[in-house]
One Martini backbone bead per residue (centre of mass of N, CA, C, O) as a GRO file, in nm:
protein
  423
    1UNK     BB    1  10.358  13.874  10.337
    2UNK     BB    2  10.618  13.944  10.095
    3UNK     BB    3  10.765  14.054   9.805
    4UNK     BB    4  10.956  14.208   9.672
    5UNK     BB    5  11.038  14.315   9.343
    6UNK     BB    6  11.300  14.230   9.312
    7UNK     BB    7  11.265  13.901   9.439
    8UNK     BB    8  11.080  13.851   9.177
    9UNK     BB    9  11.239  13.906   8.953
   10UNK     BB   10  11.464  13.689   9.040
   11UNK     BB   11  11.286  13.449   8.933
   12UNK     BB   12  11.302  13.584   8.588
   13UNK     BB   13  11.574  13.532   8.536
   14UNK     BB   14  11.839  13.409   8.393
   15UNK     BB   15  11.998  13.169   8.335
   16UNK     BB   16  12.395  13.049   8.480
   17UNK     BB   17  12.618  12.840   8.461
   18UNK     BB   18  12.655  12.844   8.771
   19UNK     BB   19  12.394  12.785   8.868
   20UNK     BB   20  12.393  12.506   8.733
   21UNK     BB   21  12.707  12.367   8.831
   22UNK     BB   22  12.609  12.394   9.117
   23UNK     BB   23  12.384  12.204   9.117
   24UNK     BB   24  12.513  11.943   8.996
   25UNK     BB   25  12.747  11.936   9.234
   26UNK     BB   26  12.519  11.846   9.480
   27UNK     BB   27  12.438  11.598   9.340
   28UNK     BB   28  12.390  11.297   9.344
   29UNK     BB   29  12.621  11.065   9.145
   30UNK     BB   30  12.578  10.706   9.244
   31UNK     BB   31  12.301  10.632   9.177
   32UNK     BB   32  12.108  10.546   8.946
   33UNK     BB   33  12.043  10.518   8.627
   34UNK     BB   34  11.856  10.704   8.436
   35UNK     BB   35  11.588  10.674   8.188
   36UNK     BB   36  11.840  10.740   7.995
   37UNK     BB   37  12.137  10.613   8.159
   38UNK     BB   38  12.235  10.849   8.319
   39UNK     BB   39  12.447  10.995   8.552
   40UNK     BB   40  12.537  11.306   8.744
   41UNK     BB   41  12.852  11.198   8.662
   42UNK     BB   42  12.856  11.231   8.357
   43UNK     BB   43  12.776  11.541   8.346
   44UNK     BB   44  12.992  11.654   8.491
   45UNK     BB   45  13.233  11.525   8.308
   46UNK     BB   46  13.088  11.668   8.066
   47UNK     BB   47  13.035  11.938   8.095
   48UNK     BB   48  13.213  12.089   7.839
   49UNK     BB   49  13.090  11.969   7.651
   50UNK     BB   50  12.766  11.976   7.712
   51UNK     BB   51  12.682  12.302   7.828
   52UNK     BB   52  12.573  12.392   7.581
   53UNK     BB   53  12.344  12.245   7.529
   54UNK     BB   54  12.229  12.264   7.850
   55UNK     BB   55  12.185  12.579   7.828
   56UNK     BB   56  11.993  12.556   7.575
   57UNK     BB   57  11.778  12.431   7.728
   58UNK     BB   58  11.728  12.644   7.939
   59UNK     BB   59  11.662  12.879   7.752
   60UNK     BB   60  11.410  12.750   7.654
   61UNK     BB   61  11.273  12.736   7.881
   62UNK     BB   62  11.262  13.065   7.975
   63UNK     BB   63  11.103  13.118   7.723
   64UNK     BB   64  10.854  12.912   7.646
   65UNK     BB   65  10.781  12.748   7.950
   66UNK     BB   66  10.870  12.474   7.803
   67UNK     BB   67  10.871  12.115   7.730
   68UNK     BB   68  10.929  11.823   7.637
   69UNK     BB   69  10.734  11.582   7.727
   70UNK     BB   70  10.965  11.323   7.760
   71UNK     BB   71  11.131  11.472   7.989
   72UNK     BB   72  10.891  11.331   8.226
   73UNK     BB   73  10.959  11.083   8.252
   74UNK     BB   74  10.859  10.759   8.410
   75UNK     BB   75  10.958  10.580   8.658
   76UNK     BB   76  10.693  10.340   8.840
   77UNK     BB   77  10.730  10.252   9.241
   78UNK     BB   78  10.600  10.008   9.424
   79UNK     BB   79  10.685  10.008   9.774
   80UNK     BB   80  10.580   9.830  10.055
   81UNK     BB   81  10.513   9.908  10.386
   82UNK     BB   82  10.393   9.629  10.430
   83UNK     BB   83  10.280   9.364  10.475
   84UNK     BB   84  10.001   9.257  10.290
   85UNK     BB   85  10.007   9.467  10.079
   86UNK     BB   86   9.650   9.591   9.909
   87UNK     BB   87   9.646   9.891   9.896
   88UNK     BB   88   9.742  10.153   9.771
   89UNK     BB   89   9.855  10.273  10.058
   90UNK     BB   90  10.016  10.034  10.097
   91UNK     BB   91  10.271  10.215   9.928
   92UNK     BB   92  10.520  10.329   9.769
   93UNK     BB   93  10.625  10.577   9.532
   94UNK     BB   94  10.938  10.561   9.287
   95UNK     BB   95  11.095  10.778   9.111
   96UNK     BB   96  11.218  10.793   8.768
   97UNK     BB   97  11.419  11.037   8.616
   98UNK     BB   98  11.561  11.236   8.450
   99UNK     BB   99  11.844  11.437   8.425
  100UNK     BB  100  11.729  11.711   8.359
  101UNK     BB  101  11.508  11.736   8.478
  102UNK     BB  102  11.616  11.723   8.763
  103UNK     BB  103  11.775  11.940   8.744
  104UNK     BB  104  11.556  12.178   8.639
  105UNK     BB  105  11.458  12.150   8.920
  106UNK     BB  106  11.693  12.159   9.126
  107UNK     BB  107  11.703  12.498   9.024
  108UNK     BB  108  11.438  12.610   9.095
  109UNK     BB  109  11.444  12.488   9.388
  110UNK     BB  110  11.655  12.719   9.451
  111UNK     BB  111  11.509  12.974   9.376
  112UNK     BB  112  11.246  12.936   9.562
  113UNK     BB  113  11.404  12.904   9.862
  114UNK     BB  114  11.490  13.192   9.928
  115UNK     BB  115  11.161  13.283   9.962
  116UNK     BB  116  10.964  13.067  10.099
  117UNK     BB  117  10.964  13.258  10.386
  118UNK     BB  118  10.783  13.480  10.299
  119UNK     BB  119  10.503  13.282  10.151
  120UNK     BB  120  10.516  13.148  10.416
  121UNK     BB  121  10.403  13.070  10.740
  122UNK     BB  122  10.517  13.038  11.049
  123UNK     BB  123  10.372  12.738  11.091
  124UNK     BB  124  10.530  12.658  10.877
  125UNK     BB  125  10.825  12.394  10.903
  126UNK     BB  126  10.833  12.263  10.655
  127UNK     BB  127  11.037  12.325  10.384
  128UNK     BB  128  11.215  12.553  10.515
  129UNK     BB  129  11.478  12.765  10.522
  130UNK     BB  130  11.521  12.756  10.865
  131UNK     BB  131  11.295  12.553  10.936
  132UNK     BB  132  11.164  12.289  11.157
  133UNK     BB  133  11.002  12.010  11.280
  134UNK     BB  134  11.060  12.055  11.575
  135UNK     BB  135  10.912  12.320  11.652
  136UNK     BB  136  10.627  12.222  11.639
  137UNK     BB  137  10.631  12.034  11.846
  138UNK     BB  138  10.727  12.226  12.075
  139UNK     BB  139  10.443  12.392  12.062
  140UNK     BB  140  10.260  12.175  12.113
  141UNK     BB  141  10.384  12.121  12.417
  142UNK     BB  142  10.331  12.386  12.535
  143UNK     BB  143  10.034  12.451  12.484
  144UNK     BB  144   9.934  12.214  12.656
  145UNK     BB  145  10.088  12.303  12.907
  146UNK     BB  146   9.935  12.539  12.982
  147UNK     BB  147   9.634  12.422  12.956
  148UNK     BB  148   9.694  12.220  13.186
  149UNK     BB  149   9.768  12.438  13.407
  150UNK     BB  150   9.558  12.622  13.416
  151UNK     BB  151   9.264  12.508  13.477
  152UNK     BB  152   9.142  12.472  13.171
  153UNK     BB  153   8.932  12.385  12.943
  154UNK     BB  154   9.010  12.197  12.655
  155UNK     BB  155   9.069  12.124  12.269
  156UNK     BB  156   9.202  11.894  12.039
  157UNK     BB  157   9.245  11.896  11.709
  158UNK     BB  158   9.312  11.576  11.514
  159UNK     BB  159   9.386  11.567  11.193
  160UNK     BB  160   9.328  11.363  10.871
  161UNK     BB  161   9.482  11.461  10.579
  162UNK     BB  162   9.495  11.414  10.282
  163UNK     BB  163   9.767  11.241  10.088
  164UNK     BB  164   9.744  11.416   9.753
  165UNK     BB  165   9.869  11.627   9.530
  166UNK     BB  166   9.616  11.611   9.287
  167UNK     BB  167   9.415  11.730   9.448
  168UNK     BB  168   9.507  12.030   9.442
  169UNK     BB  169   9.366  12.338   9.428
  170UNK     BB  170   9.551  12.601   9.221
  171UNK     BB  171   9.302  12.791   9.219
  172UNK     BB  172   9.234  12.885   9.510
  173UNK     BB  173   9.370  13.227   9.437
  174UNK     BB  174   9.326  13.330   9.176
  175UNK     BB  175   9.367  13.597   9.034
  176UNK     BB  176   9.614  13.747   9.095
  177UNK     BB  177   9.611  13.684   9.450
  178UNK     BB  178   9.319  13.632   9.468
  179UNK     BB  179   9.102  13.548   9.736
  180UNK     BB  180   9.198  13.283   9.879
  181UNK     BB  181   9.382  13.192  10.202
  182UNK     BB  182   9.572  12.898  10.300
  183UNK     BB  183   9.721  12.764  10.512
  184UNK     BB  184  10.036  12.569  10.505
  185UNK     BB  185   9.991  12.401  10.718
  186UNK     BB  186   9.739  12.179  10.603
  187UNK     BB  187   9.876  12.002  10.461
  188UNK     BB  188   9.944  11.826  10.635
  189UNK     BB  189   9.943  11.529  10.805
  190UNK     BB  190   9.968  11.707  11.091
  191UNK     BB  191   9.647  11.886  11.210
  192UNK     BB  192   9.618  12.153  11.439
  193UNK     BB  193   9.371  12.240  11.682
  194UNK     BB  194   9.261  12.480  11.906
  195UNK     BB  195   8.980  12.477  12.166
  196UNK     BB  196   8.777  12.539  12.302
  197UNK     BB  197   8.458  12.454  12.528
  198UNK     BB  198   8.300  12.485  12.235
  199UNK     BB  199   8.024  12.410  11.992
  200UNK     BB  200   8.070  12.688  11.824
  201UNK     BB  201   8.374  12.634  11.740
  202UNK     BB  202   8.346  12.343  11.596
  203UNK     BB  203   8.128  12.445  11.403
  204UNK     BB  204   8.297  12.607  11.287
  205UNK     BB  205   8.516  12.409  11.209
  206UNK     BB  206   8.325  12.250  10.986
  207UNK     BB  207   8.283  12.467  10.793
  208UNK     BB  208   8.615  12.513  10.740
  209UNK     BB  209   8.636  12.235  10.626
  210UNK     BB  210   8.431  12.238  10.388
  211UNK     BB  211   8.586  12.440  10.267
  212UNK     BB  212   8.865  12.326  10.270
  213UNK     BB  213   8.781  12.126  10.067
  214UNK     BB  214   8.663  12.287   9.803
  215UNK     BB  215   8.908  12.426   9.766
  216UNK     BB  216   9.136  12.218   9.726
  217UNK     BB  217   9.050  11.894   9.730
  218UNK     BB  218   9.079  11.793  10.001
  219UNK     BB  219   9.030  11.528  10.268
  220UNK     BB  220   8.901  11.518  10.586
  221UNK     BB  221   8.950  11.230  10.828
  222UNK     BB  222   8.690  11.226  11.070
  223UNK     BB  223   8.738  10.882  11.155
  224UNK     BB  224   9.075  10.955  11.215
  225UNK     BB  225   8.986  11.174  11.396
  226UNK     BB  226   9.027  11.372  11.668
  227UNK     BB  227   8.947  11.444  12.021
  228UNK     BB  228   9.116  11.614  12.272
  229UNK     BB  229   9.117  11.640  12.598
  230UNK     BB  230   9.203  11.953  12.828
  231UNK     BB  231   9.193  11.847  13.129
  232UNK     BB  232   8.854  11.973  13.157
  233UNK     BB  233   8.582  11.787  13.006
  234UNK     BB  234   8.208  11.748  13.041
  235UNK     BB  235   8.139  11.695  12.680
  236UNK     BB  236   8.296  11.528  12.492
  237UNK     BB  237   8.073  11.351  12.326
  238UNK     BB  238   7.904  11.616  12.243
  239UNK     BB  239   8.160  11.747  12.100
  240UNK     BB  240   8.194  11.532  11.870
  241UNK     BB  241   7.972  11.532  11.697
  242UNK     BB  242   8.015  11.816  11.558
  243UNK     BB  243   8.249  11.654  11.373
  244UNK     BB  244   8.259  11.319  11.359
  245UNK     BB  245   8.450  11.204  11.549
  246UNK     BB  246   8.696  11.095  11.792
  247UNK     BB  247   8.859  11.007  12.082
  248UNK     BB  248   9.161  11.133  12.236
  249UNK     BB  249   9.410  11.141  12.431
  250UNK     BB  250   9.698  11.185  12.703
  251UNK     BB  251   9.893  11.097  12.515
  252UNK     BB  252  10.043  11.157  12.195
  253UNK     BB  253  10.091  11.196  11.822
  254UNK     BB  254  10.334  11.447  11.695
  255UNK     BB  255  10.550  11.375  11.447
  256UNK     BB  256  10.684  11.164  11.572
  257UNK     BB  257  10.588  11.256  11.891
  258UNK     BB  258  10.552  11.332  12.214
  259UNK     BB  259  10.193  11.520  12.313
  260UNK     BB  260  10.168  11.550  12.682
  261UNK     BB  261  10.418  11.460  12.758
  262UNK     BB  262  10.645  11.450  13.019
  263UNK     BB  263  10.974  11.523  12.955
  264UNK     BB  264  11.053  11.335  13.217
  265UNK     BB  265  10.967  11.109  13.104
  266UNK     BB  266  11.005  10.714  13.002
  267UNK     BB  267  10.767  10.651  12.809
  268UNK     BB  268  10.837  10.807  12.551
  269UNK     BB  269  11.094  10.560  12.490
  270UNK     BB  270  10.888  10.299  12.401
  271UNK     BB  271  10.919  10.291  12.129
  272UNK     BB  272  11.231  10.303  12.076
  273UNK     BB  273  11.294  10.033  12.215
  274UNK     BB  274  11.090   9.876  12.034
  275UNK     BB  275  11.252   9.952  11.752
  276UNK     BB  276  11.506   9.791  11.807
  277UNK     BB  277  11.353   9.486  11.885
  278UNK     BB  278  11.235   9.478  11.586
  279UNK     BB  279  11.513   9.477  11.441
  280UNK     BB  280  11.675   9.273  11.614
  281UNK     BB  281  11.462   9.037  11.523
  282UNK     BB  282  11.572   9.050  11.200
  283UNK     BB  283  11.874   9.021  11.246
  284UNK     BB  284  11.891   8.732  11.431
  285UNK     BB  285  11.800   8.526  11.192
  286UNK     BB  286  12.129   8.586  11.093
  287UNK     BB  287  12.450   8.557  10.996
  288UNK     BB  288  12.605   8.748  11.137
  289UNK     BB  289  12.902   8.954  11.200
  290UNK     BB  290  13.064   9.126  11.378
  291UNK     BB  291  13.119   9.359  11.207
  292UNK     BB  292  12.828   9.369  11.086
  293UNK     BB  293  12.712   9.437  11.392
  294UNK     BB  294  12.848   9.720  11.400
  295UNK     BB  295  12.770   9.844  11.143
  296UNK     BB  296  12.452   9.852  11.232
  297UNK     BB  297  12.473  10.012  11.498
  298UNK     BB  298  12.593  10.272  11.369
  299UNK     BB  299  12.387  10.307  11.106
  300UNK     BB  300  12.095  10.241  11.286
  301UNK     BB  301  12.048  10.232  11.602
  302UNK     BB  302  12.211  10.519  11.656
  303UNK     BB  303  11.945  10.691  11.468
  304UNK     BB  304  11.676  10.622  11.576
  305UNK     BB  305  11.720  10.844  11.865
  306UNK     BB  306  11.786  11.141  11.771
  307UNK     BB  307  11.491  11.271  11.750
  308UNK     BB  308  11.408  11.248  12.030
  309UNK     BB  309  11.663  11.372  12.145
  310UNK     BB  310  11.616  11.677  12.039
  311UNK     BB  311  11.344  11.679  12.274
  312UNK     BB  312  11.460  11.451  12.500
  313UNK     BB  313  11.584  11.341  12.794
  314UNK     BB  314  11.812  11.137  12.864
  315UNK     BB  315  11.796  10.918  13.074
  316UNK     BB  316  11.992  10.659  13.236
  317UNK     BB  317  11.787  10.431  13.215
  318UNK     BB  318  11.728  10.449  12.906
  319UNK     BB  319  11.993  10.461  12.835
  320UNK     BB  320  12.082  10.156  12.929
  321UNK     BB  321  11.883   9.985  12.759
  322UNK     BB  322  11.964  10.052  12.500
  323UNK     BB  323  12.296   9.989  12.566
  324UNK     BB  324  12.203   9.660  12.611
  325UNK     BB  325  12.123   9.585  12.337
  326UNK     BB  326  12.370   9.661  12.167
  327UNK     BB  327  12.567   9.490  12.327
  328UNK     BB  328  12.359   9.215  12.296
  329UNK     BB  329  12.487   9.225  12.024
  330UNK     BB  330  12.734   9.230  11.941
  331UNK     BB  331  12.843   8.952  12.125
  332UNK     BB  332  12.580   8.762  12.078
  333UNK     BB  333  12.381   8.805  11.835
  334UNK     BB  334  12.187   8.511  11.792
  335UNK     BB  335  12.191   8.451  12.101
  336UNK     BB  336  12.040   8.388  12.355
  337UNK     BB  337  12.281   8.385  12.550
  338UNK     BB  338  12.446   8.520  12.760
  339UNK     BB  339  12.768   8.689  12.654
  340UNK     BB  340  13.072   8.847  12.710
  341UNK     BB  341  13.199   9.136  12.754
  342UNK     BB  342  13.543   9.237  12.601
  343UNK     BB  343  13.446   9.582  12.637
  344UNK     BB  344  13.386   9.850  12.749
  345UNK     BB  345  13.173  10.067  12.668
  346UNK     BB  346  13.311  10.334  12.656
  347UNK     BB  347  13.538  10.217  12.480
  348UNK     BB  348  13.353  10.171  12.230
  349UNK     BB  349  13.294  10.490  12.195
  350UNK     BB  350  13.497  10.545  12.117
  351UNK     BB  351  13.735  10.628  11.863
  352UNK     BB  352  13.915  10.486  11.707
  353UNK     BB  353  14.237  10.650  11.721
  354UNK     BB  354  14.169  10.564  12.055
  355UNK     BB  355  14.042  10.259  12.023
  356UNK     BB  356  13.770  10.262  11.922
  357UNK     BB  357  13.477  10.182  11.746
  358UNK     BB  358  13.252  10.436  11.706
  359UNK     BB  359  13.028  10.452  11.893
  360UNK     BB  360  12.770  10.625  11.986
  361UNK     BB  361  12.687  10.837  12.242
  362UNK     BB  362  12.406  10.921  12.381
  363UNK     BB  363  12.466  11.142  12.605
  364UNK     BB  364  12.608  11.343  12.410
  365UNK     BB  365  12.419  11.369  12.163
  366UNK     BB  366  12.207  11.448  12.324
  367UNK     BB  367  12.315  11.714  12.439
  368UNK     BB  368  12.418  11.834  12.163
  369UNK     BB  369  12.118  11.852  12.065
  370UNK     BB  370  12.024  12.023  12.259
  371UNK     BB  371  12.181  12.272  12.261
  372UNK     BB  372  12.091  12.398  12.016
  373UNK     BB  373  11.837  12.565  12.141
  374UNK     BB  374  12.033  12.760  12.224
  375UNK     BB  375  12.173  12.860  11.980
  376UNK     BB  376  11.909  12.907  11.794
  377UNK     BB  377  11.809  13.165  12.070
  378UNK     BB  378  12.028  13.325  11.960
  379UNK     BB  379  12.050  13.293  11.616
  380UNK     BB  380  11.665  13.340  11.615
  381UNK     BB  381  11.463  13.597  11.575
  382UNK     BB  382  11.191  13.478  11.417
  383UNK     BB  383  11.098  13.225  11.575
  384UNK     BB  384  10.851  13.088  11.666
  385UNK     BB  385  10.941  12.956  11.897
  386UNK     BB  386  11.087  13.215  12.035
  387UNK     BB  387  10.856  13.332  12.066
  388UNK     BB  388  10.676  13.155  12.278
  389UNK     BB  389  10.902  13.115  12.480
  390UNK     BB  390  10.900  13.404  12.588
  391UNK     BB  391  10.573  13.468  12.622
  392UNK     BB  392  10.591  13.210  12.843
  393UNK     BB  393  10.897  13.300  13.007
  394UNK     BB  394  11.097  13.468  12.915
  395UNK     BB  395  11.374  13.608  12.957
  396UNK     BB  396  11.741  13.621  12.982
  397UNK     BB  397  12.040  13.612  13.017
  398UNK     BB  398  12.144  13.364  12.785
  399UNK     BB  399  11.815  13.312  12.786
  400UNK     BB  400  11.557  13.127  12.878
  401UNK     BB  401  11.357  13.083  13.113
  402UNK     BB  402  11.422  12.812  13.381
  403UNK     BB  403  11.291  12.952  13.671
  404UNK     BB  404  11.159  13.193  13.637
  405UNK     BB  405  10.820  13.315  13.631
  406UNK     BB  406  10.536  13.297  13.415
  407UNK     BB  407  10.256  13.285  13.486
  408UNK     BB  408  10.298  13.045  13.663
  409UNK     BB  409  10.559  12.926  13.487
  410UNK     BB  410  10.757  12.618  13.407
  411UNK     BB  411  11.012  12.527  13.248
  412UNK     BB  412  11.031  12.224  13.124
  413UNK     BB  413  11.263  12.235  12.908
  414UNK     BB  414  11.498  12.401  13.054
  415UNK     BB  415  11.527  12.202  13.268
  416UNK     BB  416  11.625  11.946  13.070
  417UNK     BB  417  11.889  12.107  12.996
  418UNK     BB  418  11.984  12.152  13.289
  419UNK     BB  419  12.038  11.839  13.330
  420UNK     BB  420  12.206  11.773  13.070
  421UNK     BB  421  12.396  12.078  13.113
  422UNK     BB  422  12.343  12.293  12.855
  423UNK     BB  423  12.290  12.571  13.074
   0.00000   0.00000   0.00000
């Protein structure tokens, strides 16, 4: 992978009123106003006036490469992510920076967009226009998948590496492009190795880890990793010795979703329904209204489980269960006692404009989440998940096989396509 020619040059071509300004307009307008004191809504509407100004600080950073110290002042605001947050790590950063800073990054970063599928490998799938967070959990669960199929042991390493901007070597790459090339994949904060049964692997992969530690700068926390057996695995422990790790078994979880659960299992949705029961718990507490109570399912209840729907088919059971949550939140609110409901929930789910309230059908919802993943291996040519589905169930006439057998294998994720209608 690398650019042309013309596609580096393009990244060094001077800044345009166009392309500033349509970066402006996409900008959210109604922030809280930044450390200068204004919002995005006052630069957009005083644009006429001030592009002067503003076009003439872009050629200055074109030409000399930098700016004022002072416009990347920053308010930092430490957010705790759970309650007797004491530890640094406990805590989430906030920050607040200028307007002007904050355009010409996402100047910056719209330049940078175009290509940056050229210049990282197709493992990684996070922050790349065109590919999604889903297909990695997707190849995850496949790869799983085959090696359970197989009959033959192998381990996955669940790595865990500091997440921590400041501390990755920059100069990792050394000059003009030459040196070491690490896998923009390992920057994650959830990354697999996957590796036969064998400790000459494993010591290889400790040697790696040590070499990427030393050129990165990051750190990986093998206190915190795991070594899961796939398989028929008879040496387990004296295999996490080689890493120094713990053993972890599956299903497990990788990018906040079921790795290694069988798709059509009900377990994997316990997760979503305790996250569900524990809202509602910290909800029941307040005296909201009717209204108020309709409002927070819509906006919030309803958006919990879309993740999860993304890539795994809502059984009826689990279905039920969840829209009984919705259902005896409306009516009954904080009452401990079930209250009537006084209008079936079909009817509740419909459009306003129909009579109803508006609340998500999750069975509809979860459909075209799936159907989607037809759409996208029909219109994503190039796309490591629909390689990796292709060679290991192969083609047919309008998508991937999901009865015919291939290498004595049948898709798990087709079938449940098939289940919701998808396909």
């Amino acid at each position: 992978m690398g650019l042309v020619s013309s596609e580096a040059e393009g990244l060094e071509i001077p800044f345009t009123e166009e392309e500033v300004f349509a970066t402006l307009s996409d900008l959210v307008k109604d922030k809280a106003p930044r450390l200068d004191g204004f919002t995005m809504a006052f630069w957009l509407f005083c644009w006429d006036v001030m592009k002067v100004e503003i076009m003439s600080f872009f050629r200055e950073f074109h030409e000399m490469g930098r700016f004022v110290k002072s416009l990347n002042a920053t308010f930092l605001v430490l957010v705790p992510k759970k309650g007797g947050a004491e530890d640094l790590k406990d805590f989430k950063p906030i920050s607040l920076v200028g307007s002007l800073y904050n355009l010409l990054a996402k100047v910056l970063a719209n330049s940078i967009k175009k290509v940056m599928g050229k210049v990282i490998s197709k493992p990684q799938n996070a922050f790349v226009e065109g590919r999604q967070i889903l297909d990695a959990a997707l190849i995850a669960n496949e790869v799983v998948d085959s090696r359970l199929k197989s009959n033959q042991g192998g381990v996955l390493c669940k790595l865990d590496i500091e997440k921590a901007y400041d501390h990755v070597n920059w100069k990792v790459r050394g000059k003009e492009g030459e040196g070491i090339l690490i896998s923009r994949v390992l920057f994650a904060d959830d990354t697999l190795v996957f590796c036969e049964e064998s400790h000459d692997q494993l010591t290889y992969l400790s040697w790696l880890l040590m070499w990427f530690e030393a050129c990165s700068g990051l750190r990986v926390y093998l206190e915190k990793s795991e070594l899961i057996p796939m398989g028929r695995v008879h040496d387990i422990e004296d295999l996490v010795l080689e890493l120094g790790c713990k053993v972890g078994g599956l299903p497990s979880c990788y990018l906040g979703l079921p790795l290694g659960a069988p798709f059509k299992s009900e377990v994997v949705w316990d997760g979503v329904e305790e996250r569900f029961r524990k809202r509602l718990a910290m909800w029941k507490r307040q005296y909201i209204s009717k209204g108020g109570r309709l409002t927070l399912i819509r906006s919030t209840l309803s958006s919990m489980s879309i993740y999860f729907m993304s890539l795994f088919y809502l059984r009826g059971k689990v279905r039920s269960r969840l829209e009984k949550i919705q259902r005896d939140f409306l009516w009954g609110g904080r009452a401990l006692v079930q209250k009537p409901h006084l209008v079936r929930w079909n009817l509740v789910c419909l459009e306003r404009k129909k009579g109803g309230l508006g609340v998500r059908n999750l069975a509809l919802m979860n459909k075209a989440l799936l159907s989607k993943w037809n759409w996208c291996f029909a219109s994503e040519s190039e796309a490591l998940w629909k390689q990796v589905i292709s060679k290991k169930y192969g083609i047919e006439e309008g998508g991937w096989c999901t009865r015919a057998v291939s290498g004595g294998m049948v898709s798990s994720f087709g079938k449940q396509l098939e289940r919701s209608g998808c396909v």
